[in-house]
C-alpha positions in Angstrom: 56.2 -0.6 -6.1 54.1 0.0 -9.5 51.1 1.2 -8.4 49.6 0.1 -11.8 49.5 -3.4 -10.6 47.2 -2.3 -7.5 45.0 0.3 -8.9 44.3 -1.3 -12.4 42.2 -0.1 -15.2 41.1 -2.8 -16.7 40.3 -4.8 -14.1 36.6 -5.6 -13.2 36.2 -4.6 -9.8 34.0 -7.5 -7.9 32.5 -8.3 -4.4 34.3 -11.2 -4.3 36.4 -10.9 -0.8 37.6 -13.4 2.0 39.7 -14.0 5.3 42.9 -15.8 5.7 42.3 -18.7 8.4 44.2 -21.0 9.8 45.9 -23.1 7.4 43.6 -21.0 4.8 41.3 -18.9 3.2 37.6 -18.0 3.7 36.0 -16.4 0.3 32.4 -15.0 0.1 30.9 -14.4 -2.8 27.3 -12.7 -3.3 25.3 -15.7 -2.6 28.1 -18.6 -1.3 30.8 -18.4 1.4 33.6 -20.9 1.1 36.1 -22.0 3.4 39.0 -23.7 2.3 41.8 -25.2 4.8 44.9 -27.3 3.8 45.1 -30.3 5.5 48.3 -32.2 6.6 47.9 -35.0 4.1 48.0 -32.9 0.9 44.1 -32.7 0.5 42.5 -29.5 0.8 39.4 -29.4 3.2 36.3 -27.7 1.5 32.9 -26.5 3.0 30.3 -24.4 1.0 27.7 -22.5 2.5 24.5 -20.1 1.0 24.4 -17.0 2.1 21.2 -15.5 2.8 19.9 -12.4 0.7 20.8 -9.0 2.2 17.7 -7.3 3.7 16.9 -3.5 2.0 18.1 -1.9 5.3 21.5 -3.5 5.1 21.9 -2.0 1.6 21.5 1.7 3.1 24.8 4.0 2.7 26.6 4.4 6.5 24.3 1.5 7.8 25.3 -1.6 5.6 29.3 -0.8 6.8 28.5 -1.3 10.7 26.4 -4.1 9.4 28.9 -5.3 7.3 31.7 -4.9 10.0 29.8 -6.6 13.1 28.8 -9.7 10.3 32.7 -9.8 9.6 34.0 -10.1 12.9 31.0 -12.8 14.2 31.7 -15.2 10.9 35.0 -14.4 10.6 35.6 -15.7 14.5 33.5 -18.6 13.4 35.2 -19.7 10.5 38.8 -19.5 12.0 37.3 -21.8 14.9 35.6 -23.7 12.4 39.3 -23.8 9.9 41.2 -25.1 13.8 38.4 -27.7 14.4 39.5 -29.4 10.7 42.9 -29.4 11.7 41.9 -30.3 14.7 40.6 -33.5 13.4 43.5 -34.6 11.3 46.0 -36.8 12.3 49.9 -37.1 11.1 51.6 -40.7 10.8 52.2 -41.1 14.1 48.4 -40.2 15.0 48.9 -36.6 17.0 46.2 -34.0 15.8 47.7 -31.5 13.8 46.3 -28.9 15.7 45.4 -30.0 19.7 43.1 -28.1 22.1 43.9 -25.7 25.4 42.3 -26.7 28.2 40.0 -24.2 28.4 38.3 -25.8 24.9 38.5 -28.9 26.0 36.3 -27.8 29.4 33.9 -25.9 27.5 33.7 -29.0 24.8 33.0 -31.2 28.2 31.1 -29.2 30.0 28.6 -27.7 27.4 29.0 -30.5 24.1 31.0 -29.0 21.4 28.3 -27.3 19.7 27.9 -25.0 22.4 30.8 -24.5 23.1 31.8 -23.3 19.6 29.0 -20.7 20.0 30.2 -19.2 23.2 33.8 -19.3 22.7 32.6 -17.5 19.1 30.3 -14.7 21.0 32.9 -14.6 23.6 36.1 -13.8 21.3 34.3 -11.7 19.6 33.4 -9.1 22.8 37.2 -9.8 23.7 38.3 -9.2 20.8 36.1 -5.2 20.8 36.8 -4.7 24.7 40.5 -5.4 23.5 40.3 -2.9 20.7 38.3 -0.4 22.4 40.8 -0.5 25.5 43.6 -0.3 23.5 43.3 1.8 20.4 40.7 4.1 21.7 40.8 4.7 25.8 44.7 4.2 26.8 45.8 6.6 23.7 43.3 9.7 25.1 44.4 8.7 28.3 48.1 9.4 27.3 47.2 12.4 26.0 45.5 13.9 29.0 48.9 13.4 30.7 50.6 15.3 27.5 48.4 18.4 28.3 49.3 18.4 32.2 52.5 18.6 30.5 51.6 22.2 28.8 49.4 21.5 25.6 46.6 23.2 25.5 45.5 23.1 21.8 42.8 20.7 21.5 43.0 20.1 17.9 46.6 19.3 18.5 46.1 17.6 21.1 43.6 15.3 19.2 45.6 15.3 16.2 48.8 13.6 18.0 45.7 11.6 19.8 44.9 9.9 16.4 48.5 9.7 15.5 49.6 7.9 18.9 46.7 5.5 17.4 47.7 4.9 14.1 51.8 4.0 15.5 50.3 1.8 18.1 48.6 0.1 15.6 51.0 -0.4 13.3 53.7 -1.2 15.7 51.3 -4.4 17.4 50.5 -5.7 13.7 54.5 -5.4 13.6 55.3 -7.0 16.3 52.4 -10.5 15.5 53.5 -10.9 12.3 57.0 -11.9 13.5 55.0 -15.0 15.0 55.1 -18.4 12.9 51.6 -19.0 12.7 50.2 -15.5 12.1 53.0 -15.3 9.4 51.6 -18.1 7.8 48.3 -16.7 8.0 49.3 -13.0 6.6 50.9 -15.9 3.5 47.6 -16.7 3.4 46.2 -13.1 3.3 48.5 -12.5 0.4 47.3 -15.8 -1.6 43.8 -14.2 -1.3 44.8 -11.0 -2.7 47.0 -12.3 -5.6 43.9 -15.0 -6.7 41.0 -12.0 -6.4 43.7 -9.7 -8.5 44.3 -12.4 -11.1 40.0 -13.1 -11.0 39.6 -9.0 -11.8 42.1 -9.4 -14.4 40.1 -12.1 -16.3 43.1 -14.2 -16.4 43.0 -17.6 -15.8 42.9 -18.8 -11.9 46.4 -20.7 -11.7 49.1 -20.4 -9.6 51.6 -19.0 -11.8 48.7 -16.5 -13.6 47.9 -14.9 -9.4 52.0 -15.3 -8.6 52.6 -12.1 -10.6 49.9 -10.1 -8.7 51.0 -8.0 -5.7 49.9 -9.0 -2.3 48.0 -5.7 -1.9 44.4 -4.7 -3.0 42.9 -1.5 -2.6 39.4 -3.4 -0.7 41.7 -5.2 1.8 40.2 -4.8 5.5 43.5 -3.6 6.4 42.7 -0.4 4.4 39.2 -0.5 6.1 41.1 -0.3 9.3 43.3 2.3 8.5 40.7 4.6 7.2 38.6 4.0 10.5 41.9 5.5 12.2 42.3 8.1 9.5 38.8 9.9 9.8 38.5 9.2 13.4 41.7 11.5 14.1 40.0 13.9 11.6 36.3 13.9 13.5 37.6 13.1 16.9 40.1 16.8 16.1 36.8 18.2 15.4 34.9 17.7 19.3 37.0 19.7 21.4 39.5 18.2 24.4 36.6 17.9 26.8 37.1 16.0 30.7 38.1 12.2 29.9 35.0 11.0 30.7 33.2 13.1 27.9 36.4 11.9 25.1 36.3 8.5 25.7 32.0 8.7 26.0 31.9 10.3 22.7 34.8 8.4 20.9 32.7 5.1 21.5 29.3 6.7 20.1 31.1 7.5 17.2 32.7 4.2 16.1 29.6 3.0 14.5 29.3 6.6 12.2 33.2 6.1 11.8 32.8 2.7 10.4 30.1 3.1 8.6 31.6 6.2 6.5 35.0 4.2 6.3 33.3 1.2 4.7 31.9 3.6 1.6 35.4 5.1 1.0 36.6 1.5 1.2 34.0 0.4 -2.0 34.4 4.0 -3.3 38.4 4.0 -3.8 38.2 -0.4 -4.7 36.2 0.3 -7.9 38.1 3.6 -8.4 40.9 5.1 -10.0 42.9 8.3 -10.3 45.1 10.5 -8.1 42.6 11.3 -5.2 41.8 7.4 -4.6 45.5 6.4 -4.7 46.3 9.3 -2.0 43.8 8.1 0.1 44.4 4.3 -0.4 48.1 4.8 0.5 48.2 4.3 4.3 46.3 1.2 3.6 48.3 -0.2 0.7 51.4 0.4 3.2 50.0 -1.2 5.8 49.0 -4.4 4.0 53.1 -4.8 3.6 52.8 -5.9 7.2 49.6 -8.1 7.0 50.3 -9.5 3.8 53.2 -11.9 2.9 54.4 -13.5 -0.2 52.7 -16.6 -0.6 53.8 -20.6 -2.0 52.3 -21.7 -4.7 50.0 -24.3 -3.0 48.4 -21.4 -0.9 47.6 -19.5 -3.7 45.8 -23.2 -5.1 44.0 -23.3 -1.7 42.9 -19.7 -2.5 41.7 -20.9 -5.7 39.8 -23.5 -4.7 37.8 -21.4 -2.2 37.5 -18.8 -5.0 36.2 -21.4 -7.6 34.0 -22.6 -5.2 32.0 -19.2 -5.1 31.9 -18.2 -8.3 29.2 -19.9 -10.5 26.8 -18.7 -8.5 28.1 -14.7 -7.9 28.2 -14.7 -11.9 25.0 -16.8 -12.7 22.0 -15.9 -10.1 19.9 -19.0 -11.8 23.0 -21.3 -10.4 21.7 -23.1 -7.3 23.7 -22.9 -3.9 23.8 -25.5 -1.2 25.5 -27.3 1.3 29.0 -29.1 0.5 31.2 -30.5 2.3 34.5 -32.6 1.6 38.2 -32.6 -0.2 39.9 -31.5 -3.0 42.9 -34.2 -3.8 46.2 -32.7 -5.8 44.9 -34.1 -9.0 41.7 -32.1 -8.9 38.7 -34.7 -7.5 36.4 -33.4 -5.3 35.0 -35.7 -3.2 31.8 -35.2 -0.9 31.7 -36.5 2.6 27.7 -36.6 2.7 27.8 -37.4 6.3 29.9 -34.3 7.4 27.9 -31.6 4.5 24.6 -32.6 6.5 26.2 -32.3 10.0 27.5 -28.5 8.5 24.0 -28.1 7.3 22.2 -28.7 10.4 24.4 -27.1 12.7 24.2 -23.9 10.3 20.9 -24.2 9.7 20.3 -23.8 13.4 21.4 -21.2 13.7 
């Protein structure tokens, strides 16, 4: 691995960022969020969206990362619902959706219209998804550990040392273990299509598919680095408190996770538009990480990736670009075509909100 293609010196560093979804990519830019999806027909589903101005508060150090990170995980919920409602709505030759409801959609959708049901299922996944993590990577490892010292540890830095360490295997063991699935493989292609198209954007290269190809799937401002550097300074605070009664551990852990995020988010910008020997040391567990939730992509993922790139970019360079609504497909040969109808549905429904 040349670490010269990650950490590069001539690239332009940018807030340009995104999600893989299903089928994929979501890419925000500073003032438009696109979401492109591949749909079974060839076409490539597009939907733009402005984004609102950040208020002064959300641009505080420490603050704007646990802004940042509750923001990520309520749109990024919504657009991957949003990306399986698009596939939902396509139909192969023989007329079965590409993607098909559960059952428990398809209740929610009758019982509460789709539009509501959208919303809950979104609020919903999103408390599952942080009672999940919380239950998991935070209470069962302390939990373990309080059985360790029955066993004779007494050290509490030690103690919360192999704490944070439990936390970091179990992690990477369960992103092991999902990206042996079909779809979430898919998606991590996806992840990697992102990567090599915001690399080959940094690089001031042209956005093609061959030009992002010879990128690595790995970029120092992945979210995957953002998690690992939550689980890095956590086991390096955390080793700080003490081994206190259960209660007291798993009490303070949880006060802590906003401070955590918020400091991991600011080494996350700090070592993306850095260089040298410091930021690659502490980027590395990242960087090694995203080798499990980044794949090597085709090439008409990474032109999926470009599209939603594309579609971002005039107005993150030129602030006097206007933003709004859009809504339709891009064919293989490069039209775009507007679906008026479904741009004013997306508008109203976000709008609404």
């Amino acid at each position: 691995m040349d670490l010269n293609k990650i950490f590069m010196k001539n690239a332009t560093p940018t807030k340009v960022g995104g999600q893989a979804v299903l089928e994929g990519l979501m890419m925000r830019g500073s003032r438009a969020m696109a979401v492109a999806v591949r749909r079974p027909d060839g076409d490539v589903h597009l939907a733009v969206e402005p984004l609102a101005a950040p208020g002064s508060w959300k641009k505080w150090p420490i603050v704007r990362g646990v802004v940042s990170f509750v923001s990520s995980l309520v749109t990024g919920t919504r657009i991957l619902m949003y990306s399986s409602d698009v596939l939902e709505n396509c139909a192969d030759a023989e007329g079965k959706s590409y993607y098909e409801d559960d059952k428990l959609t398809l209740w929610l959708n009758e019982k509460f219209g789709k539009e509501k049901a959208n919303t809950i299922m979104t609020y919903v996944s999103v408390l599952l998804s942080i009672l999940l993590t919380v239950g998991v990577f935070i209470i069962l490892p302390t939990w373990v550990m309080s059985l360790l010292k029955r066993a004779g540890i007494e050290n509490a830095v030690l103690l919360n040392l192999i704490e944070g360490l439990l936390r970091i295997c179990m992690f990477v063991i369960y992103v092991s273990l999902i990206s042996k699935m079909p779809d979430i493989r898919r998606t991590f292609m996806y992840h990697g299509a992102e990567h090599k198209t915001i690399h080959c954007y940094e690089n001031g290269l042209e956005l093609t598919p061959a030009n992002a190809q010879q990128f690595y799937t790995l970029h120092p401002r992945c979210g995957t680095s953002f998690l690992m550097f939550v689980m890095v300074i956590s086991l390096l605070v955390f080793s700080l408190l003490g081994w206190p009664n259960l209660a007291a551990r798993i009490v303070s852990r949880l006060l802590l996770i906003p401070v955590i995020a918020g400091l991991s988010y600011e080494l996350l910008q700090f070592t993306g538009r850095h260089d040298g020997k410091c930021v690659r040391a502490l980027s590395m567990p990242g960087i090694l990480l995203q080798k499990l939730t980044t794949k090597e992509p085709t090439d008409d993922m990474v032109e999926v990736a470009i599209i939603a790139v594309k579609a971002v970019l005039p107005s993150h360079e030129d602030p006097s670009v206007p933003v709004d609504y859009w809504v339709g497909r891009v064919t293989p040969a490069g039209e775009y075509i507007k679906d008026e109808e479904a741009t004013e549905k997306y508008r109203a429904d976000r709008e609404k909100k």
